[in-house]
Each structure stands twice: as C-alpha cells, then as structure tokens.
C-alpha positions, -999 to +999 in steps of 0.1 A: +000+000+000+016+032-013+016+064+016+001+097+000+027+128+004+011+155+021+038+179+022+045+216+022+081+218+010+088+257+008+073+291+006+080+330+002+067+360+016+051+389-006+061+424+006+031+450+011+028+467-023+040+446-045+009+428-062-016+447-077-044+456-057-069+441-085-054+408-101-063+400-134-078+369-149-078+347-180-114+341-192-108+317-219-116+279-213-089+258-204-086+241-232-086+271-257-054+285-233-035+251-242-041+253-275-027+288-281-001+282-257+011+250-277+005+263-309+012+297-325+020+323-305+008+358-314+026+376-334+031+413-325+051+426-360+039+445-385+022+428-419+061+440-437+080+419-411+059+388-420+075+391-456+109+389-440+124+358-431+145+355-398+177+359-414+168+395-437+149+408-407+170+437-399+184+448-364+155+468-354+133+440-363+150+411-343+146+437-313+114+434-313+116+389-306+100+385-270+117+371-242+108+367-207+074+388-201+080+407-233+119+415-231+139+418-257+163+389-268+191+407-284+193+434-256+220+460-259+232+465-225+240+502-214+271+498-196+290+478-222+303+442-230+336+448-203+307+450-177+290+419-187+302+400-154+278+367-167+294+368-207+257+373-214+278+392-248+283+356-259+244+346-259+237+376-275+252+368-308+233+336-311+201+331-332+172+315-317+154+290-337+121+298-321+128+332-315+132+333-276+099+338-272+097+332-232+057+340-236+031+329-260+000+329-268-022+347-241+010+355-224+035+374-245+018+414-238+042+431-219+014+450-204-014+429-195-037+455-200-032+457-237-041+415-237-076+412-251-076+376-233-072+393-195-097+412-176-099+424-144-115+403-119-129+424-092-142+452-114-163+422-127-200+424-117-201+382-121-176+381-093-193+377-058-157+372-040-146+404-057-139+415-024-113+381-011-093+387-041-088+426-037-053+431-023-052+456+002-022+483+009-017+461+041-021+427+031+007+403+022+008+369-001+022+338+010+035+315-021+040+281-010+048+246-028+017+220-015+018+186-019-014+170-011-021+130-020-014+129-057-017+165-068+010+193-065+002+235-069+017+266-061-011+279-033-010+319-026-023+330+008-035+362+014-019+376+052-032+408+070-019+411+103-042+436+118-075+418+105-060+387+115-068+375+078-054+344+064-073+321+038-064+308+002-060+337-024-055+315-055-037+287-068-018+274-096-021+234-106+017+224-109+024+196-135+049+179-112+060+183-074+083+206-067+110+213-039+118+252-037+098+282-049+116+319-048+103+352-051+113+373-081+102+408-082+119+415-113+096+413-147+113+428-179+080+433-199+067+459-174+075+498-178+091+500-145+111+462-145+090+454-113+067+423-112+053+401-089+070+365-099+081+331-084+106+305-097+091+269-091+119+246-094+107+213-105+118+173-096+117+171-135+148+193-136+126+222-153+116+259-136+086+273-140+077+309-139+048+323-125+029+360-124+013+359-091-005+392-104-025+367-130-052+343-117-064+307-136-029+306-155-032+266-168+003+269-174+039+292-163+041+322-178+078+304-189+099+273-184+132+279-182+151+242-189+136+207-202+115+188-180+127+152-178+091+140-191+099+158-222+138+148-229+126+111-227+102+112-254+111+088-281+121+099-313+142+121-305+183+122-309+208+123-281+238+146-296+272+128-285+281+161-267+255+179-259+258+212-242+235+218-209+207+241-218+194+228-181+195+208-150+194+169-158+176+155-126+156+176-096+162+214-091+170+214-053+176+250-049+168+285-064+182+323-057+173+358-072+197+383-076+182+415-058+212+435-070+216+423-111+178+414-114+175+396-143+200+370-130+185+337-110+204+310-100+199+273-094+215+242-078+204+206-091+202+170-078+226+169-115+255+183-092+251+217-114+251+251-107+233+268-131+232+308-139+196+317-159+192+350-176+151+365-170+161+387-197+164+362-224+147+335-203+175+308-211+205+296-192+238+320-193+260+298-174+270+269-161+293+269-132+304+231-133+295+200-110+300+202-076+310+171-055+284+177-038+245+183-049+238+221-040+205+222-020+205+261-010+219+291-021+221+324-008+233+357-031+254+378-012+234+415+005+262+434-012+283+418-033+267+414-064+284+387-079+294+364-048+271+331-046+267+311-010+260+275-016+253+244+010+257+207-005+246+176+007+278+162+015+284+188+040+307+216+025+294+251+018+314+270-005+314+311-016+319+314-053+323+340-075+302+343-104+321+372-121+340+347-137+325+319-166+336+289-144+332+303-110+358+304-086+359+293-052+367+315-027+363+297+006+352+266+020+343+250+051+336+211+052+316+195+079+316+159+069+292+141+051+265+136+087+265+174+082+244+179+050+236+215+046+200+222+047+202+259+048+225+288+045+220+326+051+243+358+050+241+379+082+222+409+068+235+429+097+274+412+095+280+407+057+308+384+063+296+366+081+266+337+071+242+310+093+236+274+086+219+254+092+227+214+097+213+175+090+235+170+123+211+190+142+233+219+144+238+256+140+266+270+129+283+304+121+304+313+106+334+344+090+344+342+052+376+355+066+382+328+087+379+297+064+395+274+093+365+268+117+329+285+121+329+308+151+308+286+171+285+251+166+256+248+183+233+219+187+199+227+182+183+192+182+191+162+194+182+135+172+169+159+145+185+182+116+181+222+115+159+216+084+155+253+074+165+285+094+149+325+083+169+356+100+146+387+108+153+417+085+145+441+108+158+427+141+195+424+148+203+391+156+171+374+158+167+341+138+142+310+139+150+273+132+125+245+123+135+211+131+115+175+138+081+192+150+094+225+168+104+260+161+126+276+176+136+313+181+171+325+190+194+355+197+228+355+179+254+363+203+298+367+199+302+334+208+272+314+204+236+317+204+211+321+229+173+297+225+148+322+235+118+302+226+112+267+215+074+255+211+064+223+192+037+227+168+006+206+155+021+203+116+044+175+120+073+176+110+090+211+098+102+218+064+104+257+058+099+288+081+101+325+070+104+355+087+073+386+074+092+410+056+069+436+070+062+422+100+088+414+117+074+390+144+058+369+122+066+340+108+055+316+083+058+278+089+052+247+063+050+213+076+031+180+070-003+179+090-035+200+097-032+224+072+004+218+063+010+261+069-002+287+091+015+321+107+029+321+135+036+358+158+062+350+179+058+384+202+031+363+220+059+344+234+070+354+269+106+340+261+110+361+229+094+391+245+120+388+273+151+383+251+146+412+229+122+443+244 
C-alpha cells in the first residue's frame, strides 16, 4: 500500500505593495489556453515583417523577438560588454530557432492591459468574492509549494496582520511536485522592470515561472530548462556532446539576484550550478558539478556577484560568479553527517553567514576565517536544522524549524542564545520565513493539519524577554 505525500516543502513571503491591488484573470476555457499556448503564439510585428524571413529581418526587427514577459532577446546593454560579469555578450550573438519567445500565446503582452484575453477580476459584476481577491495596501501573499495526495500546486495565501486574515487567495495546478519556490520581483516586460514573480523549481529538472498578479494561468508564464518527461520522449536524438541548456535531474535550490535582477540562479540533484538570464529566459551559465548536490543558495546582500552554496555532502562554499567557471573562494567542510539544509548571509554582519545542519546543528560562521565557524551549536538532538529564516529588521534574531518544533534565538559573539522553543501541530517542519513587514511573524510549512499557518512570535513570553 503506497503512503500519499502530504507535504508543504517551501514558501515566500510577498512584501506589502507589491501585487496589484486588482489581479487580473484569464477568461478563456482551459482548453482554448493550451491550445494557443502549444501552438502559434501571437505575433506582434507589423504585416512588412511577416515578408521577412528570420535571417533578412534587420536589427530593429530582431529587437522586437520577445523574451521573458515581453523582453527583448538581443538586448544592448547600457554599460558595455567589459561589464557583462555573466558573458551574457556571448548569448547575444546567437540566433534562436524559435525566436526566444519566453511568452506565448495569451501570455506574450508586456502589459497585461493591452491582452484582449485578460480582464480584471474584481471590477467584474459576475464576481461575488470580488472582495477576497482585492489586495489591500496592508495585506501580504504567501507563495508556498503544497503537496497534497497525488496532486502538487503553487497555493497563494492572502496575510493581513491587523485583521488577522489568512485564507487561500489563489492557486496554480503544478504539472509535477516541486521542492523550492523563490520570489522574483523582477519582470522585464513591465514599464518599470517590477513584477510580482516566483521561480518553481521542478523534480523534473525544469523551472517554471509564475505571475502571481494573474489568476487561472493553466500553465507558467515560462519554463526555463527541459523537463525530464519531455527529454525522454522517443524519437528524439541524443547529440554525443550535448551542451547543458538545463539541470538533468531535480532542481534542489533557487536564488534571485536583488542586486543584477535579471539574474537567477539554481543548484540541481545533477551536481550543477546553473546561472539563468530573466532577460532572455534561457541559461547564461554553467558553473560546473559540484562534488556535492547544492541544495541552498544564498546571493550575497552586497556583493553582487558572490554566490553562497550548502551541498549535501556537508561543504558550503562562496563562489564567484564574475568569472565563466566560478571560482571558489572559501570553504568549510563538515563531513558528510553534516548535510547543509540551509544557509544565510548575516544581513547585519555581511561576512559573516548562518547554517543550518542535517546534524542538528547551528553554525556560524566568518568568510575571513575559512579554518573553523565561530561557534556550533546543537539545536536538536536527534533531529537536523531543516531550514533557518533571520529577521530583516531585528539584529540578531533568527528562527529554526527542526522535527516538530520551532525555535527562536538571539545570535550572540560566541554562540547563540534559545529564546523560545514550542512544538507545533504540523508534523514535522520543512520551511519557516520570517514577514518581511512584519517582523514578528513567521510563516511555517509542515506535514499535518493544514500543512502552513502564521505564526507571531511576540506572544511568546521568552522572545518578549530576550529582545524588548
């Protein structure tokens, strides 16, 4: 008898502001947004252009081919090729057999306004929820990966802390399960850049974007990669060297690049670490295997180009991504009992990073000391660290999740203090999150009753005495 996975695996915060106040919706029947999706997509040049093949298009023609969310492919960077830290130069000589088009169909506007297929839901007179899926100034989305028997989505909760709020927004059916989801508020077919997106990495090896701003999508607004259902298809021809256009086998791990935004990057079951460009929605780089699979990443506050990653064999490494192979620039290795399930830079120390252990440890530790962290300390006995959030507001306040409990602490010079521990009714723990907004709030993903829920950790005495 096979045990149905009732799982929620990860999940991101929304800051107040970001999505629109009135999301917009795809009328069109299911099957009529497959179809255009699958087939042609809609072609925005002029009746001239169509005479023109690909190759006697001239260059203000190919500017116009559509990437991710209506950006363009060949994009002439401001600041110059000697500034192009990710050889995205190299990429941009390259001609696209299908044009790059990262949208299509329903989905290639870059306003959504001008798409004759979208409307907006709660100006609709039909819509008697009109009302649940206005988002207020206040109000925060949750995005978090659900696993429930047999089926797998991307579920958005809707969060207001001072009307206590917290139900189901909306929800996207995913096609496969999935292990991370990040936020990307990046989207390069708006007027201002800004958007309201998630990366889904897939157990296929695919990621999936998705407009949180758009409700009833049947499918990602992109893929970026080949999902292993499709590179198995019969029929079709292996080349004797291929070159990776993609992770081979589960995408573990996914992180946006606040400061260069059209940059994501992505750590795989495949032992790759993967560089994706949003602008062209296609991979830039490949950093090489790994001995180790890389299960979290963490961008650097600061430093633009410097990439923290955890492995499962217990070595977490900082690389630099100015360079096309990466370069190490420190390591620490714990052994292989010490599988990294988390790591975080020290928003308030930027040399200085947590992480979080399979050993049931914490540990912290200085990119200027590569010899030993600056302290370990065990968390639980019996049980790993499986996902730690630091507060963005509050200096040295963290939370762990580990078995059943959570955990809140107080980073100190030569350790760290447990304020708070309090085991909770989801089973076991896979992902907590600190509100960006507010900051004693937390979100928490397990595998009962629910599987999520907020949690304000003010109303615990311990944490109240620890830092007021």
């Amino acid at each position: 008898m096979s045990t149905k996975l009732n799982i929620v695996s990860s999940a991101v915060w929304v800051k107040r502001g970001v999505a629109k106040a009135k999301p917009e919706k795809v009328k069109l029947p299911i099957e009529e947004i497959r179809q255009l999706i699958d087939n042609a997509g809609i072609n925005e040049t002029s009746d001239d252009e169509h005479m023109a093949s690909d190759s006697e298009q001239t260059p203000e023609a190919q500017q116009g081919k559509k990437g991710l969310r209506g950006s363009m492919t060949n994009l002439a960077e401001a600041t110059g090729d000697k500034d192009d830290e990710y050889k995205m130069e190299d990429y941009d000589k390259e001609e696209s057999k299908d044009d790059r088009e990262g949208l299509r169909g329903i989905a290639c506007y870059a306003n959504n306004s001008d798409d004759p297929y979208m409307t907006n839901v709660v100006d609709s007179d039909n819509e008697s929820d009109a009302g649940d899926l206005e988002i207020k100034e206040n109000d925060n989305l949750v995005a978090a990966l659900k696993c429930e028997e047999d089926e797998s989505a991307l579920v958005c909760y809707l969060y207001n802390h001072d009307e206590k709020d917290w139900y189901v927004h909306h929800h996207y059916d995913l096609p496969s399960p999935a292990l991370h989801v990040e936020r990307i508020l990046f989207d390069p077919g708006t007027d201002n850049r800004k958007g309201n997106l998630v990366a889904v990495g897939s157990i296929e090896g695919d990621i999936t974007i998705w407009d949180l701003d758009i409700l009833d999508l049947a499918e990602s607004v992109v893929t970026l990669g080949t999902p292993k259902s499709e590179r198995n298809k019969k029929g079709k021809k292996k080349a004797k060297k291929p070159q990776s256009k993609g992770h081979e086998q589960a995408v573990l791990s996914l992180a946006w690049n606040e400061l260069m935004p059209h940059v994501l990057a992505s750590g795989g079951a495949d032992s790759q670490l993967l560089l994706w460009d949003l602008e062209r929605a296609e991979m830039s780089t490949a950093l090489g295997r790994f001995k180790g699979m890389a299960q979290t990443l963490a961008w650097h506050p600061t430093e633009k180009a410097i990439l923290l990653t955890g492995s499962m064999d217990g070595t977490v490494t900082v690389v630099d991504c100015a360079t096309m192979n990466g370069v190490l620039t420190g390591a620490w290795r714990f052994g292989n009992n010490s599988e990294i399930n988390k790591v975080k830079w020290d928003t308030f120390n930027s040399t200085c990073a947590y992480i979080a252990c399979e050993d049931g440890y914490i540990r912290y530790v200085d990119t200027r000391a590569l010899t030993k962290p600056i302290y370990s300390v065990k968390a639980y006995d019996g049980h790993a660290v499986e996902s730690l959030s630091l507060n963005y507001m509050v200096k040295d306040l963290f939370v762990t999740v580990g078995e059943n409990t959570l955990s809140v602490w107080k980073n100190e010079p030569t350790g760290c203090t447990l304020a708070h521990s309090e085991e909770l009714d989801l089973g076991t723990l896979h992902t907590v999150e600190f509100c960006p907004d507010v900051p004693s709030v937390v979100i928490v993903g397990g595998e009962l009753n629910g599987l999520i829920k907020p949690i304000d950790i003010s109303l615990f005495s311990g944490v109240r005495a620890v830092f007021q």
